[in-house]
C-alpha positions in Angstrom: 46.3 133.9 194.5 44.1 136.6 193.6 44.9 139.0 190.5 45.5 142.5 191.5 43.0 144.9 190.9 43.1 147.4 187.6 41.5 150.5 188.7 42.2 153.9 187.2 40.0 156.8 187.9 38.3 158.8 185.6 36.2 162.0 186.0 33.2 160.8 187.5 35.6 160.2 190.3 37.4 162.8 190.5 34.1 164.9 190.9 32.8 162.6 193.4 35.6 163.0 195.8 35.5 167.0 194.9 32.1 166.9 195.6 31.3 168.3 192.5 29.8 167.6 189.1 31.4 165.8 186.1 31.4 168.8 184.1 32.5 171.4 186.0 35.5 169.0 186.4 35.9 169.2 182.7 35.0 173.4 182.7 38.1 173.2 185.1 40.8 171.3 182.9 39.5 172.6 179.8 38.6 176.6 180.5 39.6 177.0 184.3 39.3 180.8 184.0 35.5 180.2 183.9 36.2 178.4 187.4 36.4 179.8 191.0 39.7 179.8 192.6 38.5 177.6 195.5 36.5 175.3 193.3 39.8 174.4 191.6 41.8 174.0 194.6 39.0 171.2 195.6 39.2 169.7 192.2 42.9 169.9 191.5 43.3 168.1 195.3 40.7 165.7 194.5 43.1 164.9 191.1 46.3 164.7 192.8 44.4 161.8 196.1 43.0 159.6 193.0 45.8 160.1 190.7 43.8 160.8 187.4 45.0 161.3 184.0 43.4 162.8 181.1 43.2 160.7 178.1 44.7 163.3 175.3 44.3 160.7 172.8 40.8 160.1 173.2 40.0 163.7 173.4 42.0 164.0 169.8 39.9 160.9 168.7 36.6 163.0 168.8 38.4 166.5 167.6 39.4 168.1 171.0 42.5 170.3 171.3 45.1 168.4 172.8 46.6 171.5 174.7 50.0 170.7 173.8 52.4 173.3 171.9 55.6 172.6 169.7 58.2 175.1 170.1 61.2 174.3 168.2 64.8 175.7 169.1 68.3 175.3 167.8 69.4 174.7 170.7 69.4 174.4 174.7 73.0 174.6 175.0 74.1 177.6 176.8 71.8 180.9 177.7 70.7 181.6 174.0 67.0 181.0 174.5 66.7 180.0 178.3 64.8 183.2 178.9 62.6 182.9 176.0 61.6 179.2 176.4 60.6 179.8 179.7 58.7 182.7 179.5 56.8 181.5 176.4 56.3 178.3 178.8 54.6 180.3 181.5 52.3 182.6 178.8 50.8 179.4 177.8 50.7 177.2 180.8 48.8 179.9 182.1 45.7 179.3 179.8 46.4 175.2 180.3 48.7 174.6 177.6 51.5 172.0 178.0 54.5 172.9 176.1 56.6 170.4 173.9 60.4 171.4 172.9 62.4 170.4 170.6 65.4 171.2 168.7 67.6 170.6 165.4 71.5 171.8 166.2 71.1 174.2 163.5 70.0 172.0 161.1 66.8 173.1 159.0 66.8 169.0 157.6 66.5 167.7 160.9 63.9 170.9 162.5 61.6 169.6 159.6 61.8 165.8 160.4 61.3 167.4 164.2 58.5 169.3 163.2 56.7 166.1 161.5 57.0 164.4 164.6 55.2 167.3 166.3 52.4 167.1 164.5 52.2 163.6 164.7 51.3 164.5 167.9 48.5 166.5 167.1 50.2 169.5 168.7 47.8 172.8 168.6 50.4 175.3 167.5 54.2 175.4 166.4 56.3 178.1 167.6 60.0 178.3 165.8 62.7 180.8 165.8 63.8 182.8 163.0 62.8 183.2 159.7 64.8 180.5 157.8 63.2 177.2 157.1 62.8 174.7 154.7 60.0 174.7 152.1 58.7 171.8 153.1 57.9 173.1 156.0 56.2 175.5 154.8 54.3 173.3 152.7 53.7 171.1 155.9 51.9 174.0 157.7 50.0 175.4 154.7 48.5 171.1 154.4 47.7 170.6 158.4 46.6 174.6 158.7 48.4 174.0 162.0 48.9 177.9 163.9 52.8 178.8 163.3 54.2 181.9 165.1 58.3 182.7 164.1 59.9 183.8 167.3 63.5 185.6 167.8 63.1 187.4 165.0 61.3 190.4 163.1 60.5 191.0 159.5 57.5 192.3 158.0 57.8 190.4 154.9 58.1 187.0 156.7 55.9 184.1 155.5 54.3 183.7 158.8 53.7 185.7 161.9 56.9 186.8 163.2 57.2 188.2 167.1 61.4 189.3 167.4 63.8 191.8 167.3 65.2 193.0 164.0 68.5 191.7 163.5 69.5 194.0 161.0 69.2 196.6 163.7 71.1 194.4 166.2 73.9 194.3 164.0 73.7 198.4 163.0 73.6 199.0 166.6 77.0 197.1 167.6 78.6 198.6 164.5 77.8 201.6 165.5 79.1 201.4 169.0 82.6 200.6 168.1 83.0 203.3 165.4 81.8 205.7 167.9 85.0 204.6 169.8 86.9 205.7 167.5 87.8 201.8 166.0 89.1 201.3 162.2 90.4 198.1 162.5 87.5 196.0 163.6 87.1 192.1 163.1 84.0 190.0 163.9 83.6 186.5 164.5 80.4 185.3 163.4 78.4 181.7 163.2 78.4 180.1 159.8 75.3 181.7 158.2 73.4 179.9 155.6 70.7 178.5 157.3 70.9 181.5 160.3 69.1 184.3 159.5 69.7 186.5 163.1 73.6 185.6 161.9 73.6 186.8 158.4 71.2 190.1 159.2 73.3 191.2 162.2 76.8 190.8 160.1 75.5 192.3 157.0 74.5 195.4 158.4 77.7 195.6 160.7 79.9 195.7 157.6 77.3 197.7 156.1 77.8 200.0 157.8 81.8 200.0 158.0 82.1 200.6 154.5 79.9 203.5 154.5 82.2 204.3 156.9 85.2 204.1 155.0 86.6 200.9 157.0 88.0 198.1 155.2 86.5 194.8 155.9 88.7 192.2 154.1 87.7 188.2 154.4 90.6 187.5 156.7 89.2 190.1 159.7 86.2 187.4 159.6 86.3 184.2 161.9 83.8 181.3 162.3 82.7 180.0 165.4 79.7 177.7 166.3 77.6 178.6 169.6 80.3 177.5 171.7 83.2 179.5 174.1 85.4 176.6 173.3 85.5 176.8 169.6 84.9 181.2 170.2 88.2 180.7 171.7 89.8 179.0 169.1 88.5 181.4 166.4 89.2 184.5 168.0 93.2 182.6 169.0 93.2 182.1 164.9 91.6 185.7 164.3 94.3 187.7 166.1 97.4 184.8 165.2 97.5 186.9 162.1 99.0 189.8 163.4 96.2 191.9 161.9 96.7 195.0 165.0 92.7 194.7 165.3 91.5 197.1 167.8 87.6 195.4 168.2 85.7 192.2 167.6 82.1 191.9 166.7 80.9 189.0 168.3 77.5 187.3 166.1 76.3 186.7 170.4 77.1 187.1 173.5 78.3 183.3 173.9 80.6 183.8 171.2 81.8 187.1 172.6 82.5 185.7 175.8 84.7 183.0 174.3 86.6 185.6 172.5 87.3 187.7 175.5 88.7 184.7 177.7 90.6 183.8 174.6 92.0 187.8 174.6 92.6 187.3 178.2 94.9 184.3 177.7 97.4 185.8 174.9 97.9 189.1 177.6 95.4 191.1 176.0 94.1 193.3 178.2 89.8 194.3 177.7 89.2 197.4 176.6 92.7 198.6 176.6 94.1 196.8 173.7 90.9 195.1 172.1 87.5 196.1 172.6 84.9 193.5 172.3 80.8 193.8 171.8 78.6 190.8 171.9 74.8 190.8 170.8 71.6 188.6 173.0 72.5 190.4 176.8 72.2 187.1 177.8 71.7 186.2 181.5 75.3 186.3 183.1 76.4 188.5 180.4 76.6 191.5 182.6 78.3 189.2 185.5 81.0 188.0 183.5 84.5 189.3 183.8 84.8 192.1 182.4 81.1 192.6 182.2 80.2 192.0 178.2 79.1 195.4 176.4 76.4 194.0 174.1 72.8 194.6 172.1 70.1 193.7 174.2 67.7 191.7 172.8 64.6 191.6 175.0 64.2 187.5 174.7 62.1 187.3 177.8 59.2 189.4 176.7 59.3 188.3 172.8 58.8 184.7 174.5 55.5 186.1 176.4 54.4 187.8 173.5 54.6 184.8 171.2 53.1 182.4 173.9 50.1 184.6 174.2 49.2 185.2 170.6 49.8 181.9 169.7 46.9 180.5 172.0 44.9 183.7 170.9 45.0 182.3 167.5 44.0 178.7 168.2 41.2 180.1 170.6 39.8 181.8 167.5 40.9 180.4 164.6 38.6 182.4 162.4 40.1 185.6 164.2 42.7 187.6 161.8 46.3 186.2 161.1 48.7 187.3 163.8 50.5 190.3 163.2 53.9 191.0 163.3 55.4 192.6 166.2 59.0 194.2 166.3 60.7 194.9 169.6 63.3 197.2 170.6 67.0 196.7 170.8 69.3 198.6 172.9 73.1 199.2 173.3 74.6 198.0 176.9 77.4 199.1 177.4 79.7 197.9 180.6 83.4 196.8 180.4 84.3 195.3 177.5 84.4 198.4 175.1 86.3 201.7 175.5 87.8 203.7 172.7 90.9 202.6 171.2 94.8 203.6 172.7 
């Protein structure tokens, strides 16, 4: 019986059944701006009838990008940074870039052994949210002179490029809301915060700003809650279990917000009436939940474009300038979940 036949077509083929030449094949793949629209339409039909791959590890062998990105996350979970991961997805797809994500829990240990394995990879570029990260990281970046962008979150002094929202801001700006209200007694419930840096900016300026204020913010008006509605919940049942007569919660997000209002919801509490509550992301569903969340908007969508787009800036020039920093906006929306206090 015969042995079956190992074919696998390369670009020579490809351009034959395209009726075109090997290398505008490769101008197509590699720079398909340079490309007419219907000259790619042939080419990327004559790809999909033969079935051709591109052999990234070969191009590495001789020094070629391998048009792959790392972009490194806490986590998927939820709606944290579903808007961001996809529309720094679609900046760089659109200039041929595949995009590889990854993410650590919260865990700067295991987003550097995640970050190694990127590399390993020969990624082109790292993005990574936030400004906390462990030196070796930062010593891991300095040796492979790989381009690193931090996304999420703003800071002028931050070791690399940072394209974000100022969290110190985000925090003022929910603070400020609820005093405006008219609230004294005010809790929060907040992510643990050593290795978060969007947790401990936002909170820090929140009470910041009550004690300038005159409001007392003593440890046991502070719960801690994970990423999670489930354990929000929990935190927010313990918060008010202590018969503290808070008026308003300060949520660290919207995710943890939300858990804290169901949580409200299920001990009788009625939202805004008794207890006002203000998350901070504006994350998508935020504004469809019941009652709609009052929040910070933090505009993930276009920080994700943003970042996509100067990241592949950089690695097209890599002699060009360092990337600078770029702070966006944040703004108060507020819908049902705040109102001043009876």
């Amino acid at each position: 019986m015969p042995g079956k036949q190992t074919y696998k077509a390369d670009i020579v083929t490809v351009a034959q059944v395209a009726g075109v030449s090997p290398a505008t094949v490769s101008r197509t793949m590699n720079h398909p701006d340079l490309v007419s629209p219907a000259t790619r339409k042939k080419i990327e039909k004559a790809i999909r009838k033969t079935g051709y791959i591109r052999n990234r590890a070969a191009q590495a062998m001789y020094g070629r990008r391998s048009a792959t990105l790392g972009l490194v996350v806490p986590t998927v979970n939820h709606s944290i940074f579903a808007e961001l991961v996809q529309s720094f997805n679609d900046a760089v797809a659109e200039h041929g870039f595949t995009l590889l994500l990854a993410t650590h829990n919260y865990d700067l240990q295991t987003e550097y052994r995640v970050i190694r394995k990127l590399l390993e990879h020969r990624v082109d570029g790292i993005g990574l949210i936030g400004l906390d990260h462990a030196e070796d990281i930062y010593r891991l970046f300095k040796s492979q002179n790989v381009p690193v962008i931090a996304v999420w979150s703003y800071s002028e002094t931050a070791r690399i490029p940072s394209i974000g929202a100022d969290n110190h801001e985000a925090g003022m700006l929910a603070a400020e809301h609820i005093l405006s209200l008219g609230h004294r007694r005010i809790g929060f419930i907040f992510p643990p915060m050593a290795e978060n840096d969007r947790a401990r900016a936002r909170f820090n300026a929140a009470r910041a700003l009550l004690h300038q204020a005159g409001i007392p913010c003593p440890e046991d008006h502070t719960a801690h809650s994970l990423y999670s509605i489930a354990q929000a919940k929990q935190a927010c049942r313990d918060l008010l279990a202590r018969n503290l007569s808070l008026t308003a919660l300060i949520c660290g997000n919207d995710v943890i917000a939300q858990g804290a209002s169901a949580a409200a919801q299920e001990l009788g509490l009625r939202i805004p009436q008794d207890i006002s509550i203000i998350g901070i992301g504006d994350f998508a569903g935020s504004g469809d939940s019941y009652p709609a969340l009052t929040t910070v908007r933090i505009p993930a969508q276009e920080i994700g474009a943003m970042a996509g787009e100067k990241l592949v800036e950089r690695i097209a020039a890599p002699e060009s300038a360092q990337i600078p920093h770029s702070r966006f906006p944040v703004s108060l929306k507020q819908r049902a979940t705040t109102a001043p206090p009876r």
